[in-house]
Residue frames as qw, qx, qy, qz and C-alpha x, y, z in Angstrom:
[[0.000, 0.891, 0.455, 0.000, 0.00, 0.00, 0.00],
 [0.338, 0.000, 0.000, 0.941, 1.53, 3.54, -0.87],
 [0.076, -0.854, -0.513, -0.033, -0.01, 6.63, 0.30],
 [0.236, 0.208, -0.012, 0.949, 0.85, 10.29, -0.36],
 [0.242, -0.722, -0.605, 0.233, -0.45, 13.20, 1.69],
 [0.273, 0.488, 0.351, 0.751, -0.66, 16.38, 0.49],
 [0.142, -0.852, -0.413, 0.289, -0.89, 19.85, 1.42],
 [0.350, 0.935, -0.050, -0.015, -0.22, 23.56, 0.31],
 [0.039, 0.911, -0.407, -0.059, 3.58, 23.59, 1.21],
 [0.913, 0.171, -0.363, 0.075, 4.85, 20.28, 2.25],
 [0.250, 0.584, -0.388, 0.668, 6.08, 21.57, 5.56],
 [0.410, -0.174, 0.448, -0.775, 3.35, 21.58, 8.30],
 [0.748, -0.125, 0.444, -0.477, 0.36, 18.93, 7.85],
 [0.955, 0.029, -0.009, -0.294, 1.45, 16.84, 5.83],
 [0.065, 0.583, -0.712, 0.386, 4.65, 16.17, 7.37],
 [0.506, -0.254, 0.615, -0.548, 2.88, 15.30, 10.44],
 [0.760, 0.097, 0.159, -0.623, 0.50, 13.28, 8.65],
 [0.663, 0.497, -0.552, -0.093, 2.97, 11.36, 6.61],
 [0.161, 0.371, -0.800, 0.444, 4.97, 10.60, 10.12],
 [0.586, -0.147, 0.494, -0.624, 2.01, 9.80, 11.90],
 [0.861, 0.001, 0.267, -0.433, 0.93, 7.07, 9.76],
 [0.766, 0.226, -0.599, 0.049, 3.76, 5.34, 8.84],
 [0.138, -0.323, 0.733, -0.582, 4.94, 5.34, 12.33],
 [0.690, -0.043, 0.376, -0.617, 1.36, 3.53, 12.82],
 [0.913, 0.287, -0.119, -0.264, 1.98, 1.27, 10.30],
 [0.498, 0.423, -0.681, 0.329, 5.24, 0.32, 10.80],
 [0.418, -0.269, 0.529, -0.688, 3.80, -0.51, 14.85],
 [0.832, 0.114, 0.306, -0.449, 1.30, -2.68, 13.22],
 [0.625, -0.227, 0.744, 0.068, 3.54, -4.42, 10.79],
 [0.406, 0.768, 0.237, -0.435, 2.52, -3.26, 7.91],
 [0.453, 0.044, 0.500, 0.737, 4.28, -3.47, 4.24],
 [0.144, 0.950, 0.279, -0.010, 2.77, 0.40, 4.00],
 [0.553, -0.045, 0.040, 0.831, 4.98, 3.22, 2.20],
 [0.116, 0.936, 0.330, 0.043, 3.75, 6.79, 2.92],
 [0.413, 0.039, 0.136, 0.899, 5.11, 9.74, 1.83],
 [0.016, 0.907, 0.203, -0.368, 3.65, 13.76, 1.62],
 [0.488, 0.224, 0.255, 0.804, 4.20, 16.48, -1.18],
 [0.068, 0.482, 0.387, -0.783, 2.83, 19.66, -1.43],
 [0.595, 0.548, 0.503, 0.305, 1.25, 21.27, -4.21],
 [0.359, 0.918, -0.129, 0.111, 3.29, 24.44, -4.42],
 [0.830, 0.408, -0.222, 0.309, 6.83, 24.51, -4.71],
 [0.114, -0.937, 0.134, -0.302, 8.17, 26.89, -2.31],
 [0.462, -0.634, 0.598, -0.164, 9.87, 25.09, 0.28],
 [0.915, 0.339, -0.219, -0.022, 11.23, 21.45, -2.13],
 [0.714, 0.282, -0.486, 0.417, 13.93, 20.28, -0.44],
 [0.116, -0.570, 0.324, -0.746, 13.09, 21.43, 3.08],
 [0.244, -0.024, -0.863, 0.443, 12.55, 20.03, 6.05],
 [0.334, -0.791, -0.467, -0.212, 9.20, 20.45, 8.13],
 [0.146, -0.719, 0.114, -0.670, 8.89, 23.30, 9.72],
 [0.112, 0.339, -0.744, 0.565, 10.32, 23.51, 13.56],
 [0.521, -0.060, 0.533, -0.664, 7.10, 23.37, 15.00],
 [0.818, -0.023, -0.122, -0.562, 5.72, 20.68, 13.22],
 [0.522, 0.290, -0.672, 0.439, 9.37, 18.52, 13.98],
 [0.081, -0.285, 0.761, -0.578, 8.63, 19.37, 17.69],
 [0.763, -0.064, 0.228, -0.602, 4.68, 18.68, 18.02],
 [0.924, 0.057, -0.298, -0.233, 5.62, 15.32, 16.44],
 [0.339, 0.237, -0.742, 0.528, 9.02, 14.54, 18.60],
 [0.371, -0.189, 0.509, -0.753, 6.56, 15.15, 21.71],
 [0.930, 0.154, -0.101, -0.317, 4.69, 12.00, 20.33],
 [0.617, -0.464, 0.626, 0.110, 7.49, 10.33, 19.73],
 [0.728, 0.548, 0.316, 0.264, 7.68, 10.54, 16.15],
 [0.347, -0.451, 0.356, 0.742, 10.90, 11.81, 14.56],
 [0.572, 0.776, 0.245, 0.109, 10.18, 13.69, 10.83],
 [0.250, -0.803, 0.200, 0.503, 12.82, 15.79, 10.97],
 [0.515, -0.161, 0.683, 0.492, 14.54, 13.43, 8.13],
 [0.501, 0.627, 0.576, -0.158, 11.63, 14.52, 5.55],
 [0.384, -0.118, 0.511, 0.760, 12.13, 16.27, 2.77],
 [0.205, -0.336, 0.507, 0.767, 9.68, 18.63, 0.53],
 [0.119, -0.150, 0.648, 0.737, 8.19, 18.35, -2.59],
 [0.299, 0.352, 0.071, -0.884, 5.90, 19.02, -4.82],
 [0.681, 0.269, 0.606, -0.311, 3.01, 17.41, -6.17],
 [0.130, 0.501, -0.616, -0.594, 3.77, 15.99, -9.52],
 [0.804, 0.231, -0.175, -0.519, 0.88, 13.97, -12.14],
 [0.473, 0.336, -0.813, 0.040, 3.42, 11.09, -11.81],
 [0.019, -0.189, 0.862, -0.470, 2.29, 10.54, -8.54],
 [0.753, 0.015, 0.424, -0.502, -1.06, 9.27, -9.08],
 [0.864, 0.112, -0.462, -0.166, 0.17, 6.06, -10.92],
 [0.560, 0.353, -0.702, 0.261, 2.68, 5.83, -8.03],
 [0.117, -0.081, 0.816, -0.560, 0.52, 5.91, -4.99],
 [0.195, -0.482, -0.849, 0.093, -2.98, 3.91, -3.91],
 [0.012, -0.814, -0.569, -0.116, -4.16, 6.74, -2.41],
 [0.239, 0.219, -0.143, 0.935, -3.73, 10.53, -2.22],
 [0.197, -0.785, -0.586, -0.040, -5.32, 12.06, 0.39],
 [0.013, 0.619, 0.064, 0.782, -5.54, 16.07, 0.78],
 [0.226, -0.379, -0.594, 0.672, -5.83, 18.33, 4.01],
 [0.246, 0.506, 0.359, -0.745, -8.07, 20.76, 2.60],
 [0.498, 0.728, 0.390, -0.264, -10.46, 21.96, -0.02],
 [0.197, 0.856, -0.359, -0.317, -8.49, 24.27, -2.07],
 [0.002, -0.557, 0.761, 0.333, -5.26, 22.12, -2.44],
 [0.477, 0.093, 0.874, 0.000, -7.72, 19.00, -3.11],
 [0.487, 0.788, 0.108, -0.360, -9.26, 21.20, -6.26],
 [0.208, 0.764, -0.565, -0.232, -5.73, 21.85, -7.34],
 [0.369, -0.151, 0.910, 0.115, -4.75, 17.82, -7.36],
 [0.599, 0.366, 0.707, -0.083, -8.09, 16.94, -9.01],
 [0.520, 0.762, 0.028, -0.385, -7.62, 19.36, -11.83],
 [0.007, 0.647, -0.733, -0.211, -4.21, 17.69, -12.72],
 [0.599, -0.028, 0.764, -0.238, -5.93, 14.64, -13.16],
 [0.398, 0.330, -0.393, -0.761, -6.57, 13.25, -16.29],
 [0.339, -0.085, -0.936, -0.031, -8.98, 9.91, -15.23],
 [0.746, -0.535, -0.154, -0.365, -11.50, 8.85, -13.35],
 [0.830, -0.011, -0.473, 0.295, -8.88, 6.36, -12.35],
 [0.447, 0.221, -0.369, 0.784, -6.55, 8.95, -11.17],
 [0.288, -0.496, 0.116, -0.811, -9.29, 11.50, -9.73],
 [0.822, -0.474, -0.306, -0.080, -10.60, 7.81, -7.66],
 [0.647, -0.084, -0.481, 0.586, -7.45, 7.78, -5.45],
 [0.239, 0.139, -0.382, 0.882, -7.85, 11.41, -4.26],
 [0.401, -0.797, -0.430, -0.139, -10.25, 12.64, -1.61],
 [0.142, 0.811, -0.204, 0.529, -9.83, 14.51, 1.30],
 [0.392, 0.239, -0.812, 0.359, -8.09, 13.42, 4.68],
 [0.237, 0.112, 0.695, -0.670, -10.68, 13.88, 7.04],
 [0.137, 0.253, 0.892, 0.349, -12.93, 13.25, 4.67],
 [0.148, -0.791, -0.576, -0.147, -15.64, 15.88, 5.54],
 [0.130, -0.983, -0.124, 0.037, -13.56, 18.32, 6.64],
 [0.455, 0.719, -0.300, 0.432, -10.36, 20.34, 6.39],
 [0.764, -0.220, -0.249, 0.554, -6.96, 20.18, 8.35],
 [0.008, -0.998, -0.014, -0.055, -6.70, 23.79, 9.50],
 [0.548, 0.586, -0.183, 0.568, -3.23, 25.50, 8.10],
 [0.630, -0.674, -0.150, 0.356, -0.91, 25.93, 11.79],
 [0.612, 0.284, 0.044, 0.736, 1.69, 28.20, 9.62],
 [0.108, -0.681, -0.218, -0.691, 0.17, 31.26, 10.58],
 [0.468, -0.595, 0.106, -0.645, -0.44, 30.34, 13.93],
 [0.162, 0.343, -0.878, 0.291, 2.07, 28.04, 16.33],
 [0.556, 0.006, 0.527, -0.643, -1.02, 27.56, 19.03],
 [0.833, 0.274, -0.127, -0.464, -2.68, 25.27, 15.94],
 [0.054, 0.520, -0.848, 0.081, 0.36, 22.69, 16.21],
 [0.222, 0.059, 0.866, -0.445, -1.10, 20.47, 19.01],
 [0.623, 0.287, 0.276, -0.673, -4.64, 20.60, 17.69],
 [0.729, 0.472, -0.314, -0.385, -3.72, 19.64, 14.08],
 [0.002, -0.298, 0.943, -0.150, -1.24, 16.82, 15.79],
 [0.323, 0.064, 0.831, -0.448, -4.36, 15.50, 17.38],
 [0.661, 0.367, -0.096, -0.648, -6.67, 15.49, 14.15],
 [0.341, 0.689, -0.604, -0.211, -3.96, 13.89, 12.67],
 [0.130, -0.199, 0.923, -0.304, -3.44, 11.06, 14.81],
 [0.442, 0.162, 0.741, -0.478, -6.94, 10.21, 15.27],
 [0.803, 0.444, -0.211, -0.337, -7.44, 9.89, 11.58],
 [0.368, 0.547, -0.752, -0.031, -4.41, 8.09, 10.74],
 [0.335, -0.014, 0.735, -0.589, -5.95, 5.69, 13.53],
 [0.651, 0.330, 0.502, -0.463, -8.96, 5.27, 11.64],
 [0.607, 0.632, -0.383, -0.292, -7.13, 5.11, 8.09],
 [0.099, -0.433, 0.889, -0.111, -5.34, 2.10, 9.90],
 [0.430, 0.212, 0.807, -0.344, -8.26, 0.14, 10.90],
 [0.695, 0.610, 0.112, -0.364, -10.48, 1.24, 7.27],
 [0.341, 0.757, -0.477, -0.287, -7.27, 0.82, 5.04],
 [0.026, -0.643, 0.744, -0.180, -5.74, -2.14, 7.17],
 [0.836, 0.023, 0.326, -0.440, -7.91, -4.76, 6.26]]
């Protein structure tokens, strides 16, 4: 199973989101390979951002090693599923699509609602940690059948 998680930079949630569930899968035993891109370019070869490195080290999850990048049409033949943290950047994936095939893999990560953007605002860290988790939790148990 390969899963890519997506958001606007590729710095803040889906960092977290990437580390959170392989860290779950690799726990459970899993032959799961997730990864995270963004869908603008800005920051491609960066590291998450400090604060999303610490809110996950306080878990006990280490990202630090991540890396980047931007969302690229190649990557819906090369992952199962792409899920999105919000509205906006899940427009911008589905217009790059050129399938049904490709537009089935992508949805959004909470699935009814959006991963609120913590760049702006450190206090949002912890919150989006704890969305994060408690999907990635339920994408174990729906995914991990």
């Amino acid at each position: 199973m390969k899963i890519l998680m997506v958001c606007l930079g590729n710095i803040c949630r889906s960092p977290l989101a990437h580390g959170v569930l392989q860290h779950l899968a690799d726990s459970e035993g899993l032959d799961w390979v997730v990864d995270s891109a963004g869908t603008g370019g800005w920051h491609v070869g960066e590291p998450p951002d400090d604060r999303a490195v610490a809110v996950a080290g306080n878990h006990g999850i280490d990202i630090s090693c991540q890396r980047a990048q931007q969302f690229n049409p190649r990557h819906f033949d090369e992952y199962d599923h792409i899920l999105v943290m919000d509205r906006e950047n899940l427009n911008r994936i589905l217009a790059l699509a050129e399938s049904q095939q490709q537009r089935s893999k992508v949805r959004l990560f909470l699935e009814d609602s959006e991963v609120p953007d913590p760049y702006f605002d450190s206090r949002l860290f912890e919150l989006v940690y704890q969305q994060i988790e408690i999907r990635c939790r339920e994408l174990l148990r729906i995914l991990g059948k």
